[in-house]
Every structure is written in structure tokens, then in C-alpha cells.
C-alpha positions in Angstrom: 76.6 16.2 9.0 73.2 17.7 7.4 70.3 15.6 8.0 67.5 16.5 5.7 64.2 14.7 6.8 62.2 12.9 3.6 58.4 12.7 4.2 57.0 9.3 2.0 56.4 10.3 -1.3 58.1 13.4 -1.4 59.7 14.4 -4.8 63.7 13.9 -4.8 64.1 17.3 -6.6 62.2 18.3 -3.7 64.7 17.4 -0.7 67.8 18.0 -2.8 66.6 21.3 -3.0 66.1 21.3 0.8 69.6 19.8 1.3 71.4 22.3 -0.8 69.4 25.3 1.1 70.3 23.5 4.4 74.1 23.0 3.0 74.3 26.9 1.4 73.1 28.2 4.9 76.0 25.9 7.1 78.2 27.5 4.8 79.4 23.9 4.1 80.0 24.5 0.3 81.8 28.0 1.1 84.5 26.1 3.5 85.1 22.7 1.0 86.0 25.1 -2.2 88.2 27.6 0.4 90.1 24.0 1.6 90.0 22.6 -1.6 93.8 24.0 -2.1 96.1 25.4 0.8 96.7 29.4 0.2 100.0 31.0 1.7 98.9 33.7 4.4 100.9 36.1 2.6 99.2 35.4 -0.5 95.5 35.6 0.9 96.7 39.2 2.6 97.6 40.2 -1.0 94.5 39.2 -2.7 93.1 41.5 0.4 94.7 44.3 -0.2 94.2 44.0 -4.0 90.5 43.5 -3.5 90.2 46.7 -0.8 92.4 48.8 -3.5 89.6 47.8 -6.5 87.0 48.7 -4.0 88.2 52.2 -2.8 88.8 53.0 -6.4 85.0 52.1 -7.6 84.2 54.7 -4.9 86.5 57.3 -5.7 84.7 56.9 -9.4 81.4 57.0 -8.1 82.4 60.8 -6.4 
């Protein structure tokens, strides 16, 4: 759980800014989107490979 210490008077926008640094740097937001829906393994390997393919072809352009 992120705890995000709020000093009296201290502007909201202020420690929700803190709390979303804190949360982006946990990596919390990262996990709850990946676990939002279950992916096959076979499926995430695919989206892999296609990723690595698009990849090795923007290099192969850039030579």
C-alpha cells in the first residue's frame, strides 16, 4: 500500500502528484492494467515475437 505523507496545508494537487510519482515508480499502475484481463502464454509469446520481428525490421531500414 503507498503511503504518501500530507504536511497541513499542503495543496491536494500537490500530494496526488506525489502519490501518482510514488505509484508510477512501484510500477503499481503497470501491474493493475497487465492483470486487468488474463492473456494465454502462447498469446503473450506471439505478441513477442511480433514485437521483436517489427523491431529487427526498423533496423534493417535504418542500414
Amino acid at each position: 500500500m503507498i503511503i504518501v505523507p500530507v504536511k497541513e496545508g499542503e495543496n491536494i494537487e500537490r500530494a496526488l502528484k506525489k502519490f501518482k510519482r510514488k505509484a508510477e515508480k512501484t510500477g503499481i499502475i503497470k501491474e493493475v492494467r497487465r492483470r486487468r484481463e488474463f492473456e494465454k502464454p502462447s498469446v503473450t509469446k506471439r505478441k513477442a515475437m511480433q514485437h521483436a520481428i517489427y523491431v529487427n525490421k526498423l533496423h534493417q531500414q535504418e542500414d
